[in-house]
N, C-alpha and C positions, 0 to 999 in steps of 0.2 A: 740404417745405412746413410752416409754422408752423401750428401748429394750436389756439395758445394766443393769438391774439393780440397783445397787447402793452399792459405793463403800464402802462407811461407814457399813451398813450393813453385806458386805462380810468380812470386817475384824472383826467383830462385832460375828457374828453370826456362831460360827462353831460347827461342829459338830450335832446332832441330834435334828431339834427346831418342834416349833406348829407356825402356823401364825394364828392370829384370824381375821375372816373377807376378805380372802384374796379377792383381784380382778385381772379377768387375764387380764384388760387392764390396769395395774400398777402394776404389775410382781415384785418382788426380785429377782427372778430366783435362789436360793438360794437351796443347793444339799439336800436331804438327810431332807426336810422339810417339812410336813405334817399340812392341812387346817382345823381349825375348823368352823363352823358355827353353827347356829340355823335353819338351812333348807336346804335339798340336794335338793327341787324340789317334793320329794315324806313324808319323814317323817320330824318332825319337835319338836321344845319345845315345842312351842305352839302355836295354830290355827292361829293366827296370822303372825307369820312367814311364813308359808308358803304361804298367798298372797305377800308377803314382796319381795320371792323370785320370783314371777311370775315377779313383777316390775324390780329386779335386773336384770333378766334374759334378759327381754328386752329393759334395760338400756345399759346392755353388749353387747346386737347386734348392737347398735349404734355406738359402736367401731370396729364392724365387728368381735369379740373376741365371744369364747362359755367361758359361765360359769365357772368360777374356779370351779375345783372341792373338792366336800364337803366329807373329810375324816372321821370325828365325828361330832357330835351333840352336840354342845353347844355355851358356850358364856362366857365373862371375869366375870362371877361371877358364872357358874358353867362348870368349865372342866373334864370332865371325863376322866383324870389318876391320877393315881397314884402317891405319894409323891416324888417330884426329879427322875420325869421321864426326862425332859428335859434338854439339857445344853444350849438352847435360847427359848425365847419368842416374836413374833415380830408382831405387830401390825402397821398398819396406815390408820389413819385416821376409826378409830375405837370405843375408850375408851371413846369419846365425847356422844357416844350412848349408856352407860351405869349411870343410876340415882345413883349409890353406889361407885364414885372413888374409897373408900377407903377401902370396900371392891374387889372389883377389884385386885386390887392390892397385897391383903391381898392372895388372890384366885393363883395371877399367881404366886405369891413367892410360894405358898404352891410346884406347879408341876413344877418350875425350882432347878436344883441342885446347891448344894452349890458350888461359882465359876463362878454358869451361865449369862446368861443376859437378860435383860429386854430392848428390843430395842422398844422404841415409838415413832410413829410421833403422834400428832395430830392438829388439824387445828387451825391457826391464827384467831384472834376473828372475822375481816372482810372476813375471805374468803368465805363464806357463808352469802350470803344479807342477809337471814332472822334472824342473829345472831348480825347484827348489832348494831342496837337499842340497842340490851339488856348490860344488868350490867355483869362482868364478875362476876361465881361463888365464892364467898366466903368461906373462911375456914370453916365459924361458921355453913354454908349451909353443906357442906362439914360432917362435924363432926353431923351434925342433921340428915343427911342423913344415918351415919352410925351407932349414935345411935336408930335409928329409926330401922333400918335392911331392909332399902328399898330393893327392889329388881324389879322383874316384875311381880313378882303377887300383887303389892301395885302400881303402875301405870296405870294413867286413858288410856284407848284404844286410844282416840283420837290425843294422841302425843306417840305411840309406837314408842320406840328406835327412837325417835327423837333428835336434840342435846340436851340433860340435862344436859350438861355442857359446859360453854361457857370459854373459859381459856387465859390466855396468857403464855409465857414462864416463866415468872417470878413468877405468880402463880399455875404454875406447879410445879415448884422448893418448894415456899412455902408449897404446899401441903406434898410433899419428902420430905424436913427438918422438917416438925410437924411428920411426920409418924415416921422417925427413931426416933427422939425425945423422943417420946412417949411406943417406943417401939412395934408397929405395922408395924415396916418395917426395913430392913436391907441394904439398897438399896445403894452402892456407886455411888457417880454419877464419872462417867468415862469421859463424853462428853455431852455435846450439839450444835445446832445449832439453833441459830435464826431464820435463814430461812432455809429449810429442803433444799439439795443437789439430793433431789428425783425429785419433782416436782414443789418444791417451793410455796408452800402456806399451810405450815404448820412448826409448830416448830418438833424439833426433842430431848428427851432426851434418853441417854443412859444409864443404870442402872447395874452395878454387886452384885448382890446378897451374900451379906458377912456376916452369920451368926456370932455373937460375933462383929459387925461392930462397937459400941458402946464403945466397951474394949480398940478398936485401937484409939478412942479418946482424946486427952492432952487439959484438962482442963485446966491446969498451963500454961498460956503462955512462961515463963522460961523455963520449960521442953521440950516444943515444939519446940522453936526454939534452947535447947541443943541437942536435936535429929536431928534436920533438919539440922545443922550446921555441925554435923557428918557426914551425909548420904552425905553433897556436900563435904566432906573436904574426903571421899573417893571415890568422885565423882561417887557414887550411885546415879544416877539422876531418876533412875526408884524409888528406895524407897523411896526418899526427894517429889515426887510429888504424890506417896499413900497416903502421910501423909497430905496435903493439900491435898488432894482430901474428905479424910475420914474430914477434918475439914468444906470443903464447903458442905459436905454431912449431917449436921449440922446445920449450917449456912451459908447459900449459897452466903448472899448478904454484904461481908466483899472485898470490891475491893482490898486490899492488898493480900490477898488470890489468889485471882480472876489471879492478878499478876504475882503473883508466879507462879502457873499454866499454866499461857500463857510462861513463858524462860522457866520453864524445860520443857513443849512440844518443844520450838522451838528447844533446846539443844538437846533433843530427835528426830529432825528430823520430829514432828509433828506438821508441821508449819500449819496446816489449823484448826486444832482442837486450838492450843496455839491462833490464832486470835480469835477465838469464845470466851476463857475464857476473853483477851484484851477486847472485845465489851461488855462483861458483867462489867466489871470493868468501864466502861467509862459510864455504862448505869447508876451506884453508883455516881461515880463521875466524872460526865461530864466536869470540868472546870480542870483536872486533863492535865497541859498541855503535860507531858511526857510520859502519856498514851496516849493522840492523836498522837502525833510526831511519837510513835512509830507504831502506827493504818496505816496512812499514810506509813510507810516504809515499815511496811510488807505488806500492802494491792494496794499499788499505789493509792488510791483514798481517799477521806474527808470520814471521823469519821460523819454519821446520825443517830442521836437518833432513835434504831430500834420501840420502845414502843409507842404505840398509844392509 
């Protein structure tokens, strides 16, 4: 049992959040932050949940842990607050059990404020045997599902909140870059990790929520890098990597980007997030020998295709 939380998170997460799902034998520990659920034990969504939570309950003694407790009643596709009650959102190993990604998402933008964050893990497509087998969820699933308005009163009983979605990191991303896209999400991506620094058998993405996120966009490649060239020649290294950031929040899978991202973290001193962006870039373009050379320097060890 982790008993330190996690650090990402705490830098991640300040201020007033919701955690969906939480479990107290995989803790945040995180101040000032209040649990949603679908079942306190006594009241529930719906009938089903509450055998859900008899299971949980006694999953959780097997850690020797009592029950996280359950502050509200709900789940990532109906929160009850209010518009930018929150300034974080924090989920793990969670949003795999909801059949509507996109509205999900749709949902938690709605009750984080503009500025806040959207911190997610969720799980690597093998870490879970029974996910195995299967095909990882597709956009077009993805986009069926939300225009259909699945939810959970259109789910058969027999796979209740089971995983209905099967993801990997990269397909996570894609999902983020069609939503801002399309204009059903505002989402910066700030960070990720490959393997999550919690418990490791899950990805991690980190999301800020930036209304107008789409405005800060340069379409003109000229333009972008006359701004970008600006922001380093007054060695603004915080503004030059907004601006890649708001470009991979777009298109995620441009390794030049990916690049850039990893020096101005490491320039900033954020040498473990700048590797994460490096691993994605290598993940593009694997035969890329000076993003290996570099993988190796900052990491001490070989460059392995994380993607399975």
């Amino acid at each position: 049992m982790n008993v330190q939380g996690m650090a990402l998170a705490s830098k991640y997460c300040q201020g007033a959040g919701l955690e969906v799902g939480a479990a107290a034998h995989n803790a945040f520990y995180l101040p000032n932050c209040i649990n949603l659920g679908p079942s306190d034990g006594e009241a529930f969504l719906y009938p089903q949940d509450l055998v859900d939570y008899g299971h949980y309950k006694k999953e959780q003694a097997n850690y020797n842990v009592e029950s996280a407790r359950v502050d509200a009643l709900g789940d990532f596709m109906d929160i009850p607050f209010l518009d930018a009650t929150f300034d974080y959102l924090i989920s793990s190993h969670v949003i795999e059990h909801v059949p509507n990604l996109f509205a999900a998402f749709i949902e938690s933008s709605r009750v984080v404020k503009d500025g806040g964050v959207f911190f997610c893990i969720f799980p690597k497509r093998n870490a879970e045997p029974t996910d195995r087998p299967r095909a990882l969820t597709t956009l077009d699933q993805m986009i069926d599902s939300y225009e259909k308005r699945v939810d959970m009163n259109t789910v058969d009983l027999e796979t209740w909140r089971c995983h209905y979605l099967v993801l990997s990191l990269q397909s996570m991303l894609r999902a983020i870059n069609l939503m801002n896209s399309v204009g059903l999400g505002h989402w910066l991506i700030e960070c990720i990790e490959e393997t999550d620094t919690k418990v490791g058998n899950g990805h991690t993405v980190v999301l800020r929520k930036q209304v107008g996120l789409s405005a800060s966009l340069y379409k003109d490649i000229k333009l972008f890098n006359e701004a970008f060239n600006a922001h380093l020649t007054a060695q603004d290294f915080g503004k030059a990597l907004h601006l890649v950031k708001v470009a991979l929040s777009f298109d995620f899978f441009n390794a030049h980007f990916l690049y850039l991202a990893f020096a101005l973290n490491c320039q900033m001193d954020n040498i473990r997030e700048g590797i994460e962006f490096l691993r994605q870039a290598l993940v593009i373009d694997p035969e890329n020998e000076e993003y290996r050379r570099l993988f190796i320097q900052f990491t001490g060890g070989p460059y392995i295709n994380p993607v399975q």
